[in-house]
C-alpha positions as CSV (number, residue, x, y, z in Angstrom):
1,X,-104.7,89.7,-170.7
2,X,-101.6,91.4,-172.4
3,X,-101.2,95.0,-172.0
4,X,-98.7,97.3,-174.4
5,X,-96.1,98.0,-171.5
6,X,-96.1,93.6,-170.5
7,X,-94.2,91.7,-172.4
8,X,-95.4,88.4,-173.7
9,X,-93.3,85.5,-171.9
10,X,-92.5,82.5,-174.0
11,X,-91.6,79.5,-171.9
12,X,-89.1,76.8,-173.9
13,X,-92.1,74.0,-172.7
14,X,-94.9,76.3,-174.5
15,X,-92.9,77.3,-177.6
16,X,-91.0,73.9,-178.1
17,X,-91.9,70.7,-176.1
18,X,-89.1,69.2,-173.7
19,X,-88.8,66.0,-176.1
20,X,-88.6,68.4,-178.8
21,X,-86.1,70.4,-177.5
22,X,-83.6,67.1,-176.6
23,X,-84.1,65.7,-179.8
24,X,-82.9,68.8,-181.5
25,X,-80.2,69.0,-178.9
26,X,-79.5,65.9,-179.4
27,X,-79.2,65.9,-183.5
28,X,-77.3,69.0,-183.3
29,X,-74.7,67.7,-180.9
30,X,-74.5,64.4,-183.0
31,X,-73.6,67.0,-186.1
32,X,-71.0,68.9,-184.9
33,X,-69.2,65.5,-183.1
34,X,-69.8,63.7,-187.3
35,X,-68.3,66.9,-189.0
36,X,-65.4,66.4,-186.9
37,X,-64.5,63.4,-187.4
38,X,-65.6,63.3,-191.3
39,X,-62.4,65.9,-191.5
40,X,-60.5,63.6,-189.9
41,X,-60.9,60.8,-191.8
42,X,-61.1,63.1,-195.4
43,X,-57.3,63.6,-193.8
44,X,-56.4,60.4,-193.8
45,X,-57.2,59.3,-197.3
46,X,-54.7,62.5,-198.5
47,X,-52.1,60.0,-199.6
48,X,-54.3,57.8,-201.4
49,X,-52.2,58.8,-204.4
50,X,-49.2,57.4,-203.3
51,X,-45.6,58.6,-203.3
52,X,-44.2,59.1,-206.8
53,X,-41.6,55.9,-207.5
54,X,-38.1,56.4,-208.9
55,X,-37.1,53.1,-211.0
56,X,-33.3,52.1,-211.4
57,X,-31.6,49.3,-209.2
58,X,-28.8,49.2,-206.8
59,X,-26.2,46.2,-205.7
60,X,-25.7,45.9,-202.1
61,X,-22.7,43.8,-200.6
62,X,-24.2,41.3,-198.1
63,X,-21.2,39.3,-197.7
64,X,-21.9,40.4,-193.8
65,X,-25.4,38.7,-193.5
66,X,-24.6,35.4,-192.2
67,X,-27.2,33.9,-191.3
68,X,-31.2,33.5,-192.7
69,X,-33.1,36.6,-191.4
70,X,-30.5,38.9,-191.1
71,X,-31.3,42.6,-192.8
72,X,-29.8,45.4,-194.1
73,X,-31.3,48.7,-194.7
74,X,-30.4,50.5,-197.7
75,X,-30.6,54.7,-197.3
76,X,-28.7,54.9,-200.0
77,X,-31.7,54.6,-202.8
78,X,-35.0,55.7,-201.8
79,X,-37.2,55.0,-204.5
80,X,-40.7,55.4,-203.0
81,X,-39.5,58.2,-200.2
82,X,-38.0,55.8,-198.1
83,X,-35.1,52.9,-197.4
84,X,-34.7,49.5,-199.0
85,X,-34.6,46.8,-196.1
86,X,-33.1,43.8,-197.6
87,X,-33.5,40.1,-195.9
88,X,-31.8,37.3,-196.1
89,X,-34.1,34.1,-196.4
90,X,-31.5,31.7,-196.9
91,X,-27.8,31.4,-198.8
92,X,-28.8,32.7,-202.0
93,X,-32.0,34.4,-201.3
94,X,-33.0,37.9,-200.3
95,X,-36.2,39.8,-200.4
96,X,-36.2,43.3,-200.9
97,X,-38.6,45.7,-199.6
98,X,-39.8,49.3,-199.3
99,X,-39.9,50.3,-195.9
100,X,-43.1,52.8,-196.6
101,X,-46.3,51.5,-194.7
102,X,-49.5,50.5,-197.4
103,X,-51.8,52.5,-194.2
104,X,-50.8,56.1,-194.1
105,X,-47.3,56.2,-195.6
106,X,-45.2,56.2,-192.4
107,X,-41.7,54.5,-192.4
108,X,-41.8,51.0,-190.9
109,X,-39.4,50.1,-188.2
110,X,-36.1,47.3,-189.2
111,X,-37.1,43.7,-188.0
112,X,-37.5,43.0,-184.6
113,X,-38.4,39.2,-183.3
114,X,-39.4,38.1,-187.0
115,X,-41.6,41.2,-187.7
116,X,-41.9,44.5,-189.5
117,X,-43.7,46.9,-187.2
118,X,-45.3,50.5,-188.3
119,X,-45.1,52.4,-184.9
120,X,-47.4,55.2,-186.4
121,X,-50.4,52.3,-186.4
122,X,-49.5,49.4,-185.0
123,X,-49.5,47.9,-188.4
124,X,-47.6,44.8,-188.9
125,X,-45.8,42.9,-191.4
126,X,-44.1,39.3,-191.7
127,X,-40.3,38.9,-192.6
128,X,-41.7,38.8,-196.4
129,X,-43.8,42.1,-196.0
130,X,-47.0,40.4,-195.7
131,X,-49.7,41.9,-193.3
132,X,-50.1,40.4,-190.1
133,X,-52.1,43.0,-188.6
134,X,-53.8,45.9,-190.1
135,X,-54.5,48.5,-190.2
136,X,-52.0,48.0,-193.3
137,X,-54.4,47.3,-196.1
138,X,-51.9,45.7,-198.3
139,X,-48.0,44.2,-198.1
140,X,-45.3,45.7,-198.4
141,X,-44.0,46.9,-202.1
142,X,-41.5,44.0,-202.6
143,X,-38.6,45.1,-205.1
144,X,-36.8,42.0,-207.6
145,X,-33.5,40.7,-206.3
146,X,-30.2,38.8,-207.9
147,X,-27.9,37.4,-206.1
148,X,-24.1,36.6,-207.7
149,X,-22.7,34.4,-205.6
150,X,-19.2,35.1,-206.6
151,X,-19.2,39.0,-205.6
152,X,-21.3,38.2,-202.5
153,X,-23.8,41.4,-203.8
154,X,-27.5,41.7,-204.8
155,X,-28.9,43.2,-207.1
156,X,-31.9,45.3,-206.5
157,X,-34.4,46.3,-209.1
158,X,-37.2,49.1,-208.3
């Protein structure tokens, strides 16, 4: 019997069973850990947007690429934030692309042994800016190109 000067003792068994108490624990834990990665990925998707383009064009001299897969990289126009990197598929055709990864919006490393890499991701792309592993969602932007064979230059339109 309780008396007014003896406190009345609550065990955590009594009040709350021990399964109870774990699956509380448990769903509380599981909370916390989901809120932070839910931030994490609302982060993520920030760029979704995209960068704002510039449109114009640009002739580059490639009278120095040689032979087919050769590259230059552009800094001189940045239309979507970043370089152009232009390739040379064969004598009188280049592909020109944006050097802005389609995952996150990280700059993609030049070629290197036939591939485009994304060293923020691991995303990577083929010598015509197709994905060859994600997490890259889509190619690369790919810019129109004219080649005079006369001046040895290409044009590039973005």
């Amino acid at each position: 019997m309780q008396t007014p000067d003896t406190p009345e003792v609550f065990s955590l068994e009594s009040a709350v069973g021990r399964r109870e108490f774990l699956k509380r624990t448990g769903l509380v834990l599981g909370a916390a850990s989901l809120s932070g990665m839910l931030s994490e990925i609302l982060a993520s998707c920030s760029n979704l947007t995209g960068p704002s383009i510039q449109h114009g064009s640009t002739t580059v001299n490639v009278a120095g690429l040689t032979s087919n897969g050769q590259f230059i990289v552009d800094s001189n126009v940045q239309p979507d934030g970043t370089p152009i990197l232009l390739i040379r598929q064969n004598a009188s055709s280049y592909t020109a692309l944006s050097m802005l990864c389609t995952h996150q919006g990280c700059q993609v490393q030049p070629p290197s042994g036939g591939y485009i890499i994304c060293t923020c991701h691991g995303s990577a792309y083929d010598m015509n800016g197709n994905v060859v592993r994600g997490p890259a969602p889509t190619p690369l932007a790919k810019y129109s190109t004219s080649y005079n064979a006369s001046a040895h230059t290409v044009t590039i339109n973005y």
